[in-house]
FIVOTI-101216 format. One record per atom (N, C-alpha, C, O): residue in three letters; atom name; x, y, z. Coordinates in steps of 0.001 Angstrom, whole numbers, plus 500000, padded with zeros to 6 digits. Example, Ala and Ser with C-alpha at 12.3 -4.5 7.8 and 13.67 -1.06 7.14 Angstrom:
type;atom;px;py;pz
ALA;N;513190;494310;507800
ALA;CA;512300;495500;507800
ALA;C;513200;496700;507800
ALA;O;514236;496681;508465
SER;N;512850;497750;507080
SER;CA;513670;498940;507140
SER;C;512900;500030;507870
SER;O;513409;501138;508039
This chain:
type;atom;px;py;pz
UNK;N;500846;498844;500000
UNK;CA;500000;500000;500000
UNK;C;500901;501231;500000
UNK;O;501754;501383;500874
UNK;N;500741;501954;499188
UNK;CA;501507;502999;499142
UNK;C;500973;504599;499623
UNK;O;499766;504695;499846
UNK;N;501622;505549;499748
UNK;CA;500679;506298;500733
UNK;C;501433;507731;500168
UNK;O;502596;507821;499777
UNK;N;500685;508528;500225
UNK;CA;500231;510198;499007
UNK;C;500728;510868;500310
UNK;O;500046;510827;501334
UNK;N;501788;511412;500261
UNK;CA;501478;512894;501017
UNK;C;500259;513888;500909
UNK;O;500302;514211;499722
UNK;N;499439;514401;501348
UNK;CA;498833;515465;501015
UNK;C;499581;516643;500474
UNK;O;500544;517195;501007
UNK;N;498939;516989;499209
UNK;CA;499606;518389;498530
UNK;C;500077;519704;500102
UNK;O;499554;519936;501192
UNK;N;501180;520186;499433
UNK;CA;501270;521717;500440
UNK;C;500408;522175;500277
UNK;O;499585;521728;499479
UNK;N;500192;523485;501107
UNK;CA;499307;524487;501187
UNK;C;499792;525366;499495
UNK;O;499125;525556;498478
UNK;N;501085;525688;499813
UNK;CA;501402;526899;499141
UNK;C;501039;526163;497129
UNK;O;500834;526754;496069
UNK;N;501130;524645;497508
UNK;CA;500632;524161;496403
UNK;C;499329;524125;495433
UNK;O;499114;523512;494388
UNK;N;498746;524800;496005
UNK;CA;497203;524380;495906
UNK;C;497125;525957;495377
UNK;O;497576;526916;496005
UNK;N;496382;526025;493944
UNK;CA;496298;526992;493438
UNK;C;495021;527761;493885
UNK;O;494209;527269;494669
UNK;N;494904;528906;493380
UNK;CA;493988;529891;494123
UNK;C;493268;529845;492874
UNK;O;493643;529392;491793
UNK;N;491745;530598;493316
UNK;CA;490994;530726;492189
UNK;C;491427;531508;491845
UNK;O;492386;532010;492432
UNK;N;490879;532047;490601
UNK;CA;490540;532551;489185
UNK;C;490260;534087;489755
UNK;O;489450;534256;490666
UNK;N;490881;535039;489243
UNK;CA;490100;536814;489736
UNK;C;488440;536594;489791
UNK;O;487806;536661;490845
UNK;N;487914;536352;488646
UNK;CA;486627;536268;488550
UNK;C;485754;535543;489033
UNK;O;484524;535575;489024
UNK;N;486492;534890;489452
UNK;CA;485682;533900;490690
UNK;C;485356;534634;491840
UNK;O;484318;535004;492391
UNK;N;486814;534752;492072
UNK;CA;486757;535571;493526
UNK;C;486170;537053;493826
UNK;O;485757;537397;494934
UNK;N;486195;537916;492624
UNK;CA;485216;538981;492439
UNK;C;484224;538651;492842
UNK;O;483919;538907;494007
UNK;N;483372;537954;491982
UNK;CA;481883;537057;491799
UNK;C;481744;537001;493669
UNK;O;481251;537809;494455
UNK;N;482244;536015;493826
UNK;CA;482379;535772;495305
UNK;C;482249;536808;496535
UNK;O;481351;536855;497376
UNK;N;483046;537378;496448
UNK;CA;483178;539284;497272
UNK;C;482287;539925;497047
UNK;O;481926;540596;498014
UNK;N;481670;540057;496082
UNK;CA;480196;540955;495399
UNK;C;478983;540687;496085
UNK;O;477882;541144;495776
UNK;N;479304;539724;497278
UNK;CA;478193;539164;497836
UNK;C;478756;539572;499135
UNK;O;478025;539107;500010
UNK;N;479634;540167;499595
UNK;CA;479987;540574;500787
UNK;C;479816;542392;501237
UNK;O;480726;543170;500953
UNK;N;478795;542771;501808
UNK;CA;478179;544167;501736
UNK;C;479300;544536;502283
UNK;O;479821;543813;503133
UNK;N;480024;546039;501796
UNK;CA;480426;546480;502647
UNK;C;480713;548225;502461
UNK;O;480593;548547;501279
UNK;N;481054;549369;503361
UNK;CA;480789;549892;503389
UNK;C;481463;551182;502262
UNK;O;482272;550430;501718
UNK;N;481647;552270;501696
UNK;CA;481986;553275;500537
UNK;C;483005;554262;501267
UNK;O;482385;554898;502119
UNK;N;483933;554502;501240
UNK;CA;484554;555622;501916
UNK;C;485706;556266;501021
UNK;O;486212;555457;500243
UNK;N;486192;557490;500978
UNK;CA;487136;558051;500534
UNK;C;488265;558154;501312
UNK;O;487957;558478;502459
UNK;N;489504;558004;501144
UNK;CA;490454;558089;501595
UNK;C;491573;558848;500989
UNK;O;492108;558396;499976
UNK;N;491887;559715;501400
UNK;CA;492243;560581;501113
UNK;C;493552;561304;501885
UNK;O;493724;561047;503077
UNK;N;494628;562368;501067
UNK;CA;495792;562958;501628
UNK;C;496266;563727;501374
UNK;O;495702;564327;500460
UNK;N;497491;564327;501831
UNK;CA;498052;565671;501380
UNK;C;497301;566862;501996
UNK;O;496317;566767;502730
UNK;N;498060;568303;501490
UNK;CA;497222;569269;501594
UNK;C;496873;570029;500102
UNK;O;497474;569472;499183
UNK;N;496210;570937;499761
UNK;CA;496241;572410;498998
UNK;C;496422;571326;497558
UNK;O;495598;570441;497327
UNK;N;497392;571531;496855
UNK;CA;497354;570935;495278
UNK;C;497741;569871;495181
UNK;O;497768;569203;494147
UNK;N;498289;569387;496819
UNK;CA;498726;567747;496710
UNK;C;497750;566947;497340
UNK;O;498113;565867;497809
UNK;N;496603;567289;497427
UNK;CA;495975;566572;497654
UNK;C;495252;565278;496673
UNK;O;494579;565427;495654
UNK;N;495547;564302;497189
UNK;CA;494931;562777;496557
UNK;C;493556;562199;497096
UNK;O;493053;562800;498045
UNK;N;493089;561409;496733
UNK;CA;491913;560719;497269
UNK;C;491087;559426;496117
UNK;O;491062;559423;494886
UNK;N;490745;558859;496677
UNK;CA;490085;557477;495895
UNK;C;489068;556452;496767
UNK;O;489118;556264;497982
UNK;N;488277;555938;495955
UNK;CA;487056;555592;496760
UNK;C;487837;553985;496984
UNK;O;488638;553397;496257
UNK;N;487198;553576;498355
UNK;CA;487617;552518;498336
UNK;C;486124;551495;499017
UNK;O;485082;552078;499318
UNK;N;486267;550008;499164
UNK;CA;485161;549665;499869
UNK;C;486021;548862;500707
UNK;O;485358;548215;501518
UNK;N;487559;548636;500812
UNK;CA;488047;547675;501653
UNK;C;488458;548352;502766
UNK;O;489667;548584;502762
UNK;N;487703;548843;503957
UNK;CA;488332;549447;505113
UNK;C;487596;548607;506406
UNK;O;486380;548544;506591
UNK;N;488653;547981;507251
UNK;CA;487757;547026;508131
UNK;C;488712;547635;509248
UNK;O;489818;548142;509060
UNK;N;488074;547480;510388
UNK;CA;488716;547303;512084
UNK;C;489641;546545;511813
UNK;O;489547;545766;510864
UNK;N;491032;546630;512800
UNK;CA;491652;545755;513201
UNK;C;491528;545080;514795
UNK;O;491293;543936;515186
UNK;N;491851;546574;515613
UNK;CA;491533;546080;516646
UNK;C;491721;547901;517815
UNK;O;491904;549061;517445
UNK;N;491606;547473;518801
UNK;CA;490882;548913;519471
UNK;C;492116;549077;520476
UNK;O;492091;550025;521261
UNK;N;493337;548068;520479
UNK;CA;494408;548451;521787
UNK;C;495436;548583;520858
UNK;O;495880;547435;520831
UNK;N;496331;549464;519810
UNK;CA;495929;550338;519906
UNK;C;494447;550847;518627
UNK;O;494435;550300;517524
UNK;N;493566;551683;518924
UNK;CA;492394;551839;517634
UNK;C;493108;551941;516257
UNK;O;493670;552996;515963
UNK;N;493107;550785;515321
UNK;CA;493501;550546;513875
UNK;C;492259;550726;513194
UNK;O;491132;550813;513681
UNK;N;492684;550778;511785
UNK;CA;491735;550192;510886
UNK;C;492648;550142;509768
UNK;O;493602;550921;509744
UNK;N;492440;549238;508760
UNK;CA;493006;548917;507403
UNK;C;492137;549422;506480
UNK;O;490931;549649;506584
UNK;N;493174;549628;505218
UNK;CA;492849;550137;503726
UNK;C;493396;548939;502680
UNK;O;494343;548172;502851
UNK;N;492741;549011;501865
UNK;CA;493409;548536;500430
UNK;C;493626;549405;499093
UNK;O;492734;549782;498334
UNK;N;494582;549568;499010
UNK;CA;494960;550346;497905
UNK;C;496209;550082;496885
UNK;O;497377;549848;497196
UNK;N;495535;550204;495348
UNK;CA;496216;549812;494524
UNK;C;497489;550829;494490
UNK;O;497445;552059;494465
UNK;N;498668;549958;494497
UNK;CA;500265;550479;494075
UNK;C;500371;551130;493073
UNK;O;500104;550539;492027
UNK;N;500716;552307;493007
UNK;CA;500992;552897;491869
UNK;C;499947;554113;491849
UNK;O;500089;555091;491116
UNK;N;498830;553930;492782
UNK;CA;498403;555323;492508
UNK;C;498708;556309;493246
UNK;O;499551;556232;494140
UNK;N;497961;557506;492915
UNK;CA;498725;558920;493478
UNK;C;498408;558598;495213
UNK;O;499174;558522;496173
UNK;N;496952;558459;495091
UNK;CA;496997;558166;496571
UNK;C;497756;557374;497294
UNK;O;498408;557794;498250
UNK;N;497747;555854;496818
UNK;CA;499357;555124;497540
UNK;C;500653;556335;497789
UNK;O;501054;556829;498843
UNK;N;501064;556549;496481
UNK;CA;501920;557118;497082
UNK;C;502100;558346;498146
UNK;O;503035;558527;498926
UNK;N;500630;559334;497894
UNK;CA;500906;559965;498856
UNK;C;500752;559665;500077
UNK;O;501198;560478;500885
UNK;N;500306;558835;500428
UNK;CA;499833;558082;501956
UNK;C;501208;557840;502367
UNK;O;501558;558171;503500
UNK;N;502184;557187;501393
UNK;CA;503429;556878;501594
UNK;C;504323;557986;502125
UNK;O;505180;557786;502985
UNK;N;504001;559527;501397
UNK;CA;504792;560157;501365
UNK;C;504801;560989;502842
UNK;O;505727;561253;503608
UNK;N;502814;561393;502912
UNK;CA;502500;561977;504364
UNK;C;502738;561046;505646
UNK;O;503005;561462;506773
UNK;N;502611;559911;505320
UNK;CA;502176;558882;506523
UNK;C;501310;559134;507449
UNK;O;501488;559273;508659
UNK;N;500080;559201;506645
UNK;CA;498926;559812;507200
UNK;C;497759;559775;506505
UNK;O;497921;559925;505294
UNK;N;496559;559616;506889
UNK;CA;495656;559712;505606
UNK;C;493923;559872;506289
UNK;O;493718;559383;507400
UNK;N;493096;560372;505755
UNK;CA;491938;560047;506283
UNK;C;490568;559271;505508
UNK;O;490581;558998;504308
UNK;N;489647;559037;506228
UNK;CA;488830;558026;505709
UNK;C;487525;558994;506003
UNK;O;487248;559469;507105
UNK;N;486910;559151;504986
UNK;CA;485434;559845;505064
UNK;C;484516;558699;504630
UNK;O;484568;558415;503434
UNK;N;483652;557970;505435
UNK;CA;482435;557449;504817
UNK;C;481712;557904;504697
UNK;O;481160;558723;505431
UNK;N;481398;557445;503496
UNK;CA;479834;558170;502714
UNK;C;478486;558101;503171
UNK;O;478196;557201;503959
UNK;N;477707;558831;502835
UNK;CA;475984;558761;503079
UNK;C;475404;558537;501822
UNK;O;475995;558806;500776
UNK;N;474486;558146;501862
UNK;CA;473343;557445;500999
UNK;C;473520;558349;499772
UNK;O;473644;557795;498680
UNK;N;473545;559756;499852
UNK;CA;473193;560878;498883
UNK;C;474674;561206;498690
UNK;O;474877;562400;498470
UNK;N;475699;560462;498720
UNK;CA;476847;560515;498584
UNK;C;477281;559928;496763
UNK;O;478181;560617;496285
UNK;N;476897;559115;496070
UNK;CA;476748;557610;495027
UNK;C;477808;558716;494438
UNK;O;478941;558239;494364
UNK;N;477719;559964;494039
UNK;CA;477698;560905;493263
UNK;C;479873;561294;493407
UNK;O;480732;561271;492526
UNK;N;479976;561596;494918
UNK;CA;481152;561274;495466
UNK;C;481738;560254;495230
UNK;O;482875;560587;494894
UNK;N;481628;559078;495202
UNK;CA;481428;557660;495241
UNK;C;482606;557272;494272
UNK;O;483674;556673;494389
UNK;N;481867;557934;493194
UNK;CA;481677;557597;491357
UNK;C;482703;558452;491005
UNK;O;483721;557942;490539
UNK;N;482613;560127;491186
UNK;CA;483717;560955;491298
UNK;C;485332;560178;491893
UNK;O;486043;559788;490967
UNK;N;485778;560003;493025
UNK;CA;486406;559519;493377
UNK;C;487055;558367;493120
UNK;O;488230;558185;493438
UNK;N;486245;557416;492456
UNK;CA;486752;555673;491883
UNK;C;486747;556064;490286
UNK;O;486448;555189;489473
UNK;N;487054;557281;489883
UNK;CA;487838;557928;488418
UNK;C;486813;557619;487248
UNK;O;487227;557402;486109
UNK;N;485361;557605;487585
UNK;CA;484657;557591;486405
UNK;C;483636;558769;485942
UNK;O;482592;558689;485294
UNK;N;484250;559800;486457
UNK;CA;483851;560629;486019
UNK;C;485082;561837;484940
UNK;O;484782;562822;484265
UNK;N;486722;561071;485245
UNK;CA;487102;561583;484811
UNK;C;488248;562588;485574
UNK;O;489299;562888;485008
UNK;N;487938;563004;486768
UNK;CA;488946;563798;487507
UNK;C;489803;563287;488155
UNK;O;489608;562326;488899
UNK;N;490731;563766;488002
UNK;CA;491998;563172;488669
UNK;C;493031;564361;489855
UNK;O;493065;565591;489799
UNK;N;493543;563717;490540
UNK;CA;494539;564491;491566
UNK;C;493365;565223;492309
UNK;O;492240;564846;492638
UNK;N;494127;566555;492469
UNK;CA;493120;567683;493167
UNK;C;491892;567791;492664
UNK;O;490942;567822;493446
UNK;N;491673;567874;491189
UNK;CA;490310;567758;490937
UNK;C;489054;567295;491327
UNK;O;487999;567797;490938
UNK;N;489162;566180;492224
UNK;CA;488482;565457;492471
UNK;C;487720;566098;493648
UNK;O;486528;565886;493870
UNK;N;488536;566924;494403
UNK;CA;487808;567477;495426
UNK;C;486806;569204;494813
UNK;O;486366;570086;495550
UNK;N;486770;569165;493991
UNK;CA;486431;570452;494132
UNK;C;485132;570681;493709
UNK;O;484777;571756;493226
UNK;N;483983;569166;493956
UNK;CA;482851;569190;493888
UNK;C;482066;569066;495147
UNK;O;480848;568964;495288
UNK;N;483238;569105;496234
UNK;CA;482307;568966;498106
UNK;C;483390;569753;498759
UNK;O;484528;570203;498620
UNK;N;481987;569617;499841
UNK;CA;483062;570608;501197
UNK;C;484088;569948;502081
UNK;O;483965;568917;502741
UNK;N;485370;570941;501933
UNK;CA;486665;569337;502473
UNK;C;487428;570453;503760
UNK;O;487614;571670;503746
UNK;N;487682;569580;504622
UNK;CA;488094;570557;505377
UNK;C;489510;569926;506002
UNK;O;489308;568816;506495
UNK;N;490755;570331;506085
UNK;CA;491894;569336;506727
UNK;C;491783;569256;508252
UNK;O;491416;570161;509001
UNK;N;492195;567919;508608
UNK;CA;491822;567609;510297
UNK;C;492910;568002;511126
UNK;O;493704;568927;510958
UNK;N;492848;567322;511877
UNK;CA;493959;567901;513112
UNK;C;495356;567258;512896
UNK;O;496357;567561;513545
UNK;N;495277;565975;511523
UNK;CA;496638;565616;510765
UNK;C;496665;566234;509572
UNK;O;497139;565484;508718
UNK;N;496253;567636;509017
UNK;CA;495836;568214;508034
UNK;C;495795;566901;506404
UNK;O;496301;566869;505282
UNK;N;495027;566174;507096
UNK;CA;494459;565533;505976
UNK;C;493265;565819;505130
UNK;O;492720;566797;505643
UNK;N;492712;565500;504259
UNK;CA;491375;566132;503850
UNK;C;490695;565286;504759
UNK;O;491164;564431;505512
UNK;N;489419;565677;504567
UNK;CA;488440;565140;505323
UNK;C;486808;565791;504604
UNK;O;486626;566997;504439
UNK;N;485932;564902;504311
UNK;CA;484849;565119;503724
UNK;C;484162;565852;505137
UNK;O;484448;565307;506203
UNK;N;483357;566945;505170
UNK;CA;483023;567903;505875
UNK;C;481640;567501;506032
UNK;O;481180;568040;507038
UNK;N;480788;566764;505435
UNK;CA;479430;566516;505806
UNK;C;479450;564806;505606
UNK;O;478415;564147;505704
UNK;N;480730;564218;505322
UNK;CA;480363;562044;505865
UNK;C;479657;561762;506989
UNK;O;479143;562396;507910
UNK;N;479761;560788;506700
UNK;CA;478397;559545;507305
UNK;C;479778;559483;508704
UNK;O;479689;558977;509823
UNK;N;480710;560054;508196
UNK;CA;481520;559534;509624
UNK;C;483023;559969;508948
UNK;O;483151;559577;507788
UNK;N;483882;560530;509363
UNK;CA;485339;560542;509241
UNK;C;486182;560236;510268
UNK;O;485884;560361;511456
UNK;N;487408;559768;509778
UNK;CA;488519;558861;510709
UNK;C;489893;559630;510123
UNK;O;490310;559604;508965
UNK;N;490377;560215;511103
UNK;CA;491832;560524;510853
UNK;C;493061;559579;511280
UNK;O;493379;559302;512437
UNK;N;493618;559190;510218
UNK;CA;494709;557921;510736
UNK;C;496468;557949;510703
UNK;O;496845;557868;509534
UNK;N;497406;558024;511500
UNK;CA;498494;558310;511172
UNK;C;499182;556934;510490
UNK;O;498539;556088;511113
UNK;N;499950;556277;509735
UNK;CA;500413;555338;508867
UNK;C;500505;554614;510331
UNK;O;499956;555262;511222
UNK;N;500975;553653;510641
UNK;CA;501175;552604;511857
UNK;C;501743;551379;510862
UNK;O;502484;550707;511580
UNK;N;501719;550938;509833
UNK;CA;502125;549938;509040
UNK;C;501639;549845;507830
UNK;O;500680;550544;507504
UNK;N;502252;548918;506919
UNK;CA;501876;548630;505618
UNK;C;502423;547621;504885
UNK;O;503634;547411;504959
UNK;N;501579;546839;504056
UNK;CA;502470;545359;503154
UNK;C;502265;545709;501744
UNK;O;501501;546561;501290
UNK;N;502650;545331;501444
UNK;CA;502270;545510;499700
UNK;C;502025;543429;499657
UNK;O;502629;542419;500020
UNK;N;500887;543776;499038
UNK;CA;499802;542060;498859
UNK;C;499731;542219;497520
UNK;O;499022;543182;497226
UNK;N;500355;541445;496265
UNK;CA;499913;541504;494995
UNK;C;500056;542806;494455
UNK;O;501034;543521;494236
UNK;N;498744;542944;494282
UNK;CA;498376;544526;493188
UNK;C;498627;545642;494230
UNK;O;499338;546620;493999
UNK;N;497975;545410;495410
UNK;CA;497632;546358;495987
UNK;C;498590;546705;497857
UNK;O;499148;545755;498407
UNK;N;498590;547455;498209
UNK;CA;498979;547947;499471
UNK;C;498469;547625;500584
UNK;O;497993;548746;500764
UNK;N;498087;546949;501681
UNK;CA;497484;547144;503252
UNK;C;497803;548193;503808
UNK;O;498955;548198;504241
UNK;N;497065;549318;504000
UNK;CA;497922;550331;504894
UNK;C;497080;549971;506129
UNK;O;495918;549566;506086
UNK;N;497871;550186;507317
UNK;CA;497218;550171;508603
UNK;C;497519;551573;509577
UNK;O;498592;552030;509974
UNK;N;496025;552078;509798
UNK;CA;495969;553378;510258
UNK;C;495957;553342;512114
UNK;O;495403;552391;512667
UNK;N;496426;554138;512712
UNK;CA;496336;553955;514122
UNK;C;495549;555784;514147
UNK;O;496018;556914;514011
UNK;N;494021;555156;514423
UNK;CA;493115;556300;514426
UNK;C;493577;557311;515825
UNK;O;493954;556934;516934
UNK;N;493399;558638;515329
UNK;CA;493572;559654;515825
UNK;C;492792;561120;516566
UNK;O;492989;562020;517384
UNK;N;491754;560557;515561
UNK;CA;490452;561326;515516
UNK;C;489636;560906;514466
UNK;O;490004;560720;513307
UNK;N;487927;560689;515155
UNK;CA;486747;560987;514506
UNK;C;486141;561956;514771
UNK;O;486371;562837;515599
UNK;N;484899;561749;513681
UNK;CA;483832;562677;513830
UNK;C;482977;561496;513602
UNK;O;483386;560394;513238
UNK;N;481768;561819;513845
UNK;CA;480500;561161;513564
UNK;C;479372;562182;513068
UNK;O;478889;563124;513697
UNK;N;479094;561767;511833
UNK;CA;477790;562871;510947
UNK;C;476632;562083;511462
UNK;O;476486;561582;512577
UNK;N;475828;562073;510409
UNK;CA;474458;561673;509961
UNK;C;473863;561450;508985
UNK;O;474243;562170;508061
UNK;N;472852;560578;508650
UNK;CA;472229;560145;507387
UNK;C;472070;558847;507188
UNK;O;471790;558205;508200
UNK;N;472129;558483;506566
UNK;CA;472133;556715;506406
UNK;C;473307;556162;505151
UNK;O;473455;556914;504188
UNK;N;474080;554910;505194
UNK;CA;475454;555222;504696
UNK;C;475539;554516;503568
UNK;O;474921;553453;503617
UNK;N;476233;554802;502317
UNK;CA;476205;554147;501379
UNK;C;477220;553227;501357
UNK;O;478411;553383;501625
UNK;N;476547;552137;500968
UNK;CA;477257;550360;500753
UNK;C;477147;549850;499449
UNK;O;476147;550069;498765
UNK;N;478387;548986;498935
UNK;CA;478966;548669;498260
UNK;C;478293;547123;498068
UNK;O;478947;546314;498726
UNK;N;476972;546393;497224
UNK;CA;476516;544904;497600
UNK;C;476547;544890;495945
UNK;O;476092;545706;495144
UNK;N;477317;543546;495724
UNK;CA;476833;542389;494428
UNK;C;477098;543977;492885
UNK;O;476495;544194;491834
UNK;N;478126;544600;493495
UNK;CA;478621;545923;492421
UNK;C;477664;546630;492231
UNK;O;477451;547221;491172
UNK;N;476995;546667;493174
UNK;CA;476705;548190;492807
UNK;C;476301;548912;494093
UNK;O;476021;548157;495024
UNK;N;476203;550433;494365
UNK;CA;475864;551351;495349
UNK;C;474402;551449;495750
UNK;O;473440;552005;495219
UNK;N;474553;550687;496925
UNK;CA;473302;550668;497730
UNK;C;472938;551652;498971
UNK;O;474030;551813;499516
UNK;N;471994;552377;499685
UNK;CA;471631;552372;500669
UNK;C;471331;551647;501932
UNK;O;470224;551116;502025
UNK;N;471844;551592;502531
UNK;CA;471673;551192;503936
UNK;C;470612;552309;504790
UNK;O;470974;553421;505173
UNK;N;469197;551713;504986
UNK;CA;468211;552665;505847
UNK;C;468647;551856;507208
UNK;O;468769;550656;507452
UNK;N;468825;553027;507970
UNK;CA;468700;553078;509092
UNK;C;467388;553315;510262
UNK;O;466473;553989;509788
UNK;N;467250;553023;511189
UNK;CA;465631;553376;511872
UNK;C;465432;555075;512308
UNK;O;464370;555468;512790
């Protein structure tokens, strides 16, 4: 009787992008801008990958593709902030994830932005903003992990726009 090792881990191939898209598209989650710099260096891009890490010290993570302005400026300030969106936000949303066309500073000069107490931008009427100083970062594949060690919020109002099965949803609140 002869006897199979089980394959490695690192052996075992991963799915397919489109699988795993497909897959994630079913995982709601929430719209936020993230954003940096000051005055004409300011960057920003919509993202939907921002989760908790943990509260000793208060983190939260980003995903962001290498190579853009925002990576790098996050790199450059070591610093960055996170505005989540509200429902009546889609508009921001869309602006920001480059399909409308604006790029760099441009992008801000359709809302009210105000820099925080890490003079980062910061969306002036979000569903919620987070000011984060850099605390770490990997580069994963395409894209960057940055990990923020929060500094300051705010908390707005409205009800917040989410990211389900590609496309921009509302989340009602009571």
């Amino acid at each position: 009787m002869s006897h199979q090792s089980p394959p490695r881990i690192r052996d075992i191939p991963s799915v397919q992008a489109t699988e795993f898209r497909q897959a994630m598209r079913n995982l709601a989650s929430g719209v936020a801008i993230v954003a940096t710099g000051k005055a004409a260096e300011r960057r920003g891009l919509t993202v939907s990958s921002v989760t908790s890490i943990c509260m000793e010290p208060p983190c939260l993570l980003v995903g962001i593709k290498v190579g853009s302005e925002t990576h790098d400026g996050v790199l450059a300030s070591r610093s960055f902030g996170v505005s989540l969106l509200r429902s009546d936000q889609e508009d921001l949303a869309l602006r920001f994830g480059g399909q409308e066309g604006a790029k760099g500073v441009h992008r801000f000069d359709t809302a009210p932005w105000k820099q925080g107490v890490l003079d980062v931008p910061l969306l002036l009427n979000a569903f919620c903003a987070l000011e984060c100083v850099l605390y770490d970062h990997k580069v994963i594949g395409t894209h960057t992990i940055f990990i923020g060690r929060i500094v300051a919020t705010r908390v707005g109002h409205g009800d917040p726009l989410i990211n389900f099965r590609g496309a921009l949803r509302t989340l009602l609140l009571d």
